[in-house]
C-alpha positions in Angstrom: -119.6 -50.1 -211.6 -119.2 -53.7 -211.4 -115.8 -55.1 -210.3 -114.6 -56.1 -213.8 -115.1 -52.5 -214.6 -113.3 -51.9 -212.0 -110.5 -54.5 -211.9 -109.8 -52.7 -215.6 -109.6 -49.2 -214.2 -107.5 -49.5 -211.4 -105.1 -52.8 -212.3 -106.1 -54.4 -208.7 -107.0 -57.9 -209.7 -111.1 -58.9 -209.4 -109.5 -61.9 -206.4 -108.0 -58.7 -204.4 -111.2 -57.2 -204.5 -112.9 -60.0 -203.4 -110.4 -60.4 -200.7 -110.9 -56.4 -199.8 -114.8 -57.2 -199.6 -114.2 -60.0 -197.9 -111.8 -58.4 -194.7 -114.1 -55.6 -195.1 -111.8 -52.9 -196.5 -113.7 -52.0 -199.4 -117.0 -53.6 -199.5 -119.2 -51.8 -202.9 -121.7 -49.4 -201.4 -124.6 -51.5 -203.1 -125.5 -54.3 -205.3 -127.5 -55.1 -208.3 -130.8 -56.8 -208.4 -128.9 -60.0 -209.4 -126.8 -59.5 -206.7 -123.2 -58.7 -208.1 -121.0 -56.2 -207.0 -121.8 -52.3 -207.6 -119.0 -50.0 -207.1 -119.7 -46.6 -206.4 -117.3 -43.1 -207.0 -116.6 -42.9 -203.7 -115.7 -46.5 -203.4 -113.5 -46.5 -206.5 -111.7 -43.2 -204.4 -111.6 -45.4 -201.6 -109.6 -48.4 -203.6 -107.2 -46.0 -205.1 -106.3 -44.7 -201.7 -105.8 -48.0 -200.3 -103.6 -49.0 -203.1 -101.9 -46.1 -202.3 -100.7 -46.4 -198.3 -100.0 -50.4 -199.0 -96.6 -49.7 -200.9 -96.0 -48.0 -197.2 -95.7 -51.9 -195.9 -98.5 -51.1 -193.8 -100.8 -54.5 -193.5 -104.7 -54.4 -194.9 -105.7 -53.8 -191.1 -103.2 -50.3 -190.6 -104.6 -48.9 -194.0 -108.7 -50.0 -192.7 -107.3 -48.2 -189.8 -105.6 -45.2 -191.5 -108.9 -44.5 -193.8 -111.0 -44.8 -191.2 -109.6 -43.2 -188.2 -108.8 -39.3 -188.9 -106.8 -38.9 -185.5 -104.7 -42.0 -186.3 -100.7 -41.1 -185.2 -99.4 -41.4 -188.8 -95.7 -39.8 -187.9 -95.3 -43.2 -185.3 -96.8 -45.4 -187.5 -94.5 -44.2 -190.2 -91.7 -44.0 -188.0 -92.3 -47.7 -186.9 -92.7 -49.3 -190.5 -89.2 -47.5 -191.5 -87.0 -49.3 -188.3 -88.8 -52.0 -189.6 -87.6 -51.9 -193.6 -83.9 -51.0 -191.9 -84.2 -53.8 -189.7 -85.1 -56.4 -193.0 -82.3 -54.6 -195.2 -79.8 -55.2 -192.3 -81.1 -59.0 -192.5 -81.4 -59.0 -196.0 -77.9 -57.5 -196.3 -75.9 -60.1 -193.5 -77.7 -63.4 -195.8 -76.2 -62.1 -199.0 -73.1 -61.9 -197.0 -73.1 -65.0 -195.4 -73.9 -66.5 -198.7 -71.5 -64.2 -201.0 -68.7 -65.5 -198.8 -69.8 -69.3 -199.3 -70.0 -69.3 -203.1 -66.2 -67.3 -203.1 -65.2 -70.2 -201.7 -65.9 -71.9 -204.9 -67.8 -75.0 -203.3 -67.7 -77.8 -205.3 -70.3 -79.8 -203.4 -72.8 -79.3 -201.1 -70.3 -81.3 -198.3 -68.0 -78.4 -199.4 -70.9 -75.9 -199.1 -71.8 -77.4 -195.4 -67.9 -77.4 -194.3 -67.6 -73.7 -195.4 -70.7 -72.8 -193.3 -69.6 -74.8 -190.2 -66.9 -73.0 -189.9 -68.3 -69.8 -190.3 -70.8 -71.5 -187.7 -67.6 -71.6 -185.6 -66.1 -68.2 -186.3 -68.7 -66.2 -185.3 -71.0 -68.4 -182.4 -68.8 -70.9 -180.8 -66.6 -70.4 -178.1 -63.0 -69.6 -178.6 -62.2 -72.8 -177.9 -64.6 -73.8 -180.8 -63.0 -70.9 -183.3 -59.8 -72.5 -182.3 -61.1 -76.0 -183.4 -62.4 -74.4 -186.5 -58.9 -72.8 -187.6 -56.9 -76.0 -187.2 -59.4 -77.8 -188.8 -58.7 -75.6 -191.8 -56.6 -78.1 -193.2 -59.7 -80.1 -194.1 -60.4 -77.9 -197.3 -59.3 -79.4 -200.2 -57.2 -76.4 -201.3 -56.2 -73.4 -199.4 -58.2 -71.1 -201.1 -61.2 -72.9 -200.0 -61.2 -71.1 -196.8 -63.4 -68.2 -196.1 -60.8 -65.9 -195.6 -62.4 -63.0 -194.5 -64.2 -64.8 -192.0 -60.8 -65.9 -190.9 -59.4 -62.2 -190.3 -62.3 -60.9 -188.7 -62.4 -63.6 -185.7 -58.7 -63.5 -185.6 -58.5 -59.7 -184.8 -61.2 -59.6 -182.2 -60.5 -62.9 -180.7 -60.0 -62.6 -176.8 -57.8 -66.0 -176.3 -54.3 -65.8 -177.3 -54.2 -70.0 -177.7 -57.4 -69.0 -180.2 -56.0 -66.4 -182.0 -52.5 -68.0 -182.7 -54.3 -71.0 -184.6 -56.3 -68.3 -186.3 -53.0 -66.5 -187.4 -51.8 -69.7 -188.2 -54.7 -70.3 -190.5 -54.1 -67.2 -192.2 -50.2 -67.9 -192.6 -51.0 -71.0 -194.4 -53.5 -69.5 -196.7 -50.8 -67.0 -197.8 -51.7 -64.0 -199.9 -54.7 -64.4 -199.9 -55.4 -63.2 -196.9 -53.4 -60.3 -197.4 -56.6 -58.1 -198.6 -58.8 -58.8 -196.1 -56.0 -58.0 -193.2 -54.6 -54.8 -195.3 -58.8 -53.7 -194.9 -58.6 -53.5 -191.1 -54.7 -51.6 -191.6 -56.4 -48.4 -189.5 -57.7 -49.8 -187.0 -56.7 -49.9 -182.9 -53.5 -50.8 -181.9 -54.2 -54.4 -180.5 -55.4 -54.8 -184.1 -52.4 -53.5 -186.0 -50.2 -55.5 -184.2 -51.9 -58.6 -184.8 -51.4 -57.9 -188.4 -48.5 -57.0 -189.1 -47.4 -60.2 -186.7 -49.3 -62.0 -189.4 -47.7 -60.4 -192.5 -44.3 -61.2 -190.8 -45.1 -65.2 -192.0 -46.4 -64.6 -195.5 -44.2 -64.3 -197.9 -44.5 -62.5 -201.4 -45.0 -59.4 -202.9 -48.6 -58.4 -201.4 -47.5 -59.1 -198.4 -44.2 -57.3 -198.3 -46.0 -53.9 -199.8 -48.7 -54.7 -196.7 -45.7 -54.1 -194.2 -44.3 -50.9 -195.7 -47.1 -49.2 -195.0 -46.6 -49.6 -191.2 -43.0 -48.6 -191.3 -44.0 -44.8 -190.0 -46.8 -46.3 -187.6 -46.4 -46.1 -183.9 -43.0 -47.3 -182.7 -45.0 -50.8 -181.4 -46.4 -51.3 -185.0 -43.6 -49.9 -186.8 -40.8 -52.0 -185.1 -42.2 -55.5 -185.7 -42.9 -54.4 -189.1 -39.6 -52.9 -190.1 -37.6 -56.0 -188.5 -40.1 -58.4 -191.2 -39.2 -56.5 -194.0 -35.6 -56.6 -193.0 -35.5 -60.2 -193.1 -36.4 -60.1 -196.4 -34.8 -58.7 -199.8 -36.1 -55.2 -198.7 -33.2 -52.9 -198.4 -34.3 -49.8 -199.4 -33.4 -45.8 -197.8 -36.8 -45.7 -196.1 -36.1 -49.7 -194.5 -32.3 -48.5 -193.0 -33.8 -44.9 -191.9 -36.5 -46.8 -189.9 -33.6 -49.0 -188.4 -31.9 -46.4 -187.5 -34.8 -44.5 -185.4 -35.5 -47.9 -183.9 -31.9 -47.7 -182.1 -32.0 -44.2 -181.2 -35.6 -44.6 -179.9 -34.2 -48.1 -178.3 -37.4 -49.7 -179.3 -35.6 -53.3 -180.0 -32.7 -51.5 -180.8 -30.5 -54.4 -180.3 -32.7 -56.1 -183.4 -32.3 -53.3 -185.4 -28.8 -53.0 -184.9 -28.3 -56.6 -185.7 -30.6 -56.1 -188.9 -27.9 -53.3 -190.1 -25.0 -55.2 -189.4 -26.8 -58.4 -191.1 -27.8 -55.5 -194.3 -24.7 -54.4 -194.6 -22.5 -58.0 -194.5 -24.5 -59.0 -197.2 -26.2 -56.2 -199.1 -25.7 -52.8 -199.0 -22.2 -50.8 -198.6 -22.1 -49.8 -195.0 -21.0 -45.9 -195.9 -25.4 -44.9 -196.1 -26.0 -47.0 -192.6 -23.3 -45.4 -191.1 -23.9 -41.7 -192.3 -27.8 -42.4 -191.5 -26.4 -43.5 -187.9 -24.1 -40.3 -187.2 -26.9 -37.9 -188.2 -29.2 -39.6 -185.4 -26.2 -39.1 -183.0 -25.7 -35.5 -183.7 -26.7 -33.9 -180.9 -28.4 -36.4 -179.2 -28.8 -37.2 -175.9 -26.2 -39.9 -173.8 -28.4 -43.0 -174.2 -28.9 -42.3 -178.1 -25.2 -42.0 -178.7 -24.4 -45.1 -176.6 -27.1 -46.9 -178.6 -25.7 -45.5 -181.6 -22.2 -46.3 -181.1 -23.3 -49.9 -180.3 -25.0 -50.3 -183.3 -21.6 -49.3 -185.2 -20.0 -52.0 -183.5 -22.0 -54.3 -186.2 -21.0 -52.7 -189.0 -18.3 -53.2 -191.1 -16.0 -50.4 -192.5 -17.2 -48.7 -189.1 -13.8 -47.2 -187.6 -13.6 -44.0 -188.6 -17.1 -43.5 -187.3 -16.9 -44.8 -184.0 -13.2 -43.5 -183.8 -15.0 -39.7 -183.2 -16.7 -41.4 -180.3 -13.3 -42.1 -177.9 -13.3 -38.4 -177.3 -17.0 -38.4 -175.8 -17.5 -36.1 -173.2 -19.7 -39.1 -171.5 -16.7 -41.9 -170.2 -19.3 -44.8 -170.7 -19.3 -44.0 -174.6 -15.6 -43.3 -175.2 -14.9 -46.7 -173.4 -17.5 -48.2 -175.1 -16.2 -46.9 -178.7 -12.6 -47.4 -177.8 -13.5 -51.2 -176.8 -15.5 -51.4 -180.2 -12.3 -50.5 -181.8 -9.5 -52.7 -180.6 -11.6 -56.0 -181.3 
């Protein structure tokens, strides 16, 4: 069969065939008296069985070697040529990353294009004293959403140096909501991590922001508190906001904040009569540093005296004084 013939029948071009001849893969069994290429049965086998074990990404050598060599370790070589695809995906996979987050950044230029890529540079090589120089130098995009935010968040919340990772959080502040997605996506993670988000949250204002925070109110009392306090600050005066207050005090995790933030609430937003039923609940029964805490926090309410009038006749003389002080001022 000559190697047109050939070519036709199987779809490998006449130049790979050459080439096979060539390296000696697949050489034809004989040739005419004018010396062109005559391909046998058994070579035409041979061909489609090479063309077979190549999508494998086994190189012309390894399929010589598989065809050849009976007692040739095909599980290993198998296993070898798959760590080695996972290994390319995983490269593949961090390039269209690395250049996903590039283009999001809308580059106008290729200056633009080079900044945003220094940075990341930065962010994920440098030292922290270099990430640190990267974040302040954020203000060198020509608009704030410019930055490669994500980027940002993830060097921020596993950076080591507290000078680094306050210019990262400052970074993120001044980006605004923006960067509200990309922290809320790490919102399960370890502590150390929580914490630097919500501390982050605290300084963005606006609506994505302020939803972000809720959803720590019921965290750990370490997340929880800083969290609840934010959203205090703000126009956020709802039941769940004064019930996490109120376990703040009678936890006395920064119960003197808390306290402050219900007196504050309830000065300028809310009628006192919820706070201060919310507050005698979490008294009822409760041990002497819970009521003490409790009856403090009453002392910063207004419309309080009924309340803190059942406290003179505490069987604990620290609390009674305390209340009966409260009272006559």
């Amino acid at each position: 069969m000559r190697i047109g013939e050939v070519s036709d029948l199987s779809g490998v071009s006449v130049r790979m065939l050459r080439h096979y001849d060539r390296t000696g893969l697949l050489s034809p069994s004989q040739r005419t008296s004018t010396d062109y290429r005559d391909y046998s049965p058994a070579d035409l086998g041979r061909l489609f069985r090479i063309e077979a074990l190549r999508p494998l990404g086994l190189t012309l050598a390894e399929v010589g070697d598989a065809l050849d060599d009976p007692t040739m370790d095909a599980a290993t070589v198998l296993d070898r040529l798959r760590q080695e695809t996972r290994d390319r995906i995983h490269a593949e996979q961090e390039l269209l990353a690395h250049l996903t987050e590039v283009s999001d950044t809308g580059p106008a230029t290729w200056e633009d294009a080079l900044r945003v890529t220094a940075m990341l540079t930065a962010l994920r090589e440098g030292s922290s004293r270099q990430r640190q120089a990267a974040a302040l130098q954020a203000t060198a995009f020509p608009t704030q959403d410019q930055q490669p935010v994500a980027a940002l968040v993830a060097s921020y919340l596993e950076e080591p140096d507290e000078n680094a990772a306050g210019a990262l959080r400052w970074a993120l502040v001044r980006a605004g909501e923006d960067a509200v997605p990309a922290l809320t996506a790490h919102a399960d993670g370890p502590e150390k991590v929580q914490r630097r988000i919500v501390e982050t949250l605290a300084g963005i204002d606006g609506e994505e922001s302020t939803a972000a925070l809720k959803r720590f109110l019921h965290d750990a009392p370490e997340i929880a508190a800083p969290a609840t306090l934010a959203l205090a600050r703000r126009s956020v005066h709802t039941t769940e906001l004064i019930s996490a207050l109120v376990r703040m005090v009678a936890a006395g995790t920064r119960d003197t904040d808390a306290a402050d933030a219900l007196g504050r609430i309830t000065t300028e937003h809310v009628p006192p009569e919820p706070v201060i039923t919310a507050l005698l609940a979490a008294a009822e029964n409760a041990p002497t540093p819970v009521r003490l805490r409790i009856v403090q926090a009453l002392g910063d309410l207004p419309d309080a005296g009924t309340a803190l009038g059942r406290f003179t006749a505490d069987p604990d003389p620290t609390i009674a004084r305390t209340a009966g002080y409260l009272l006559d001022r």
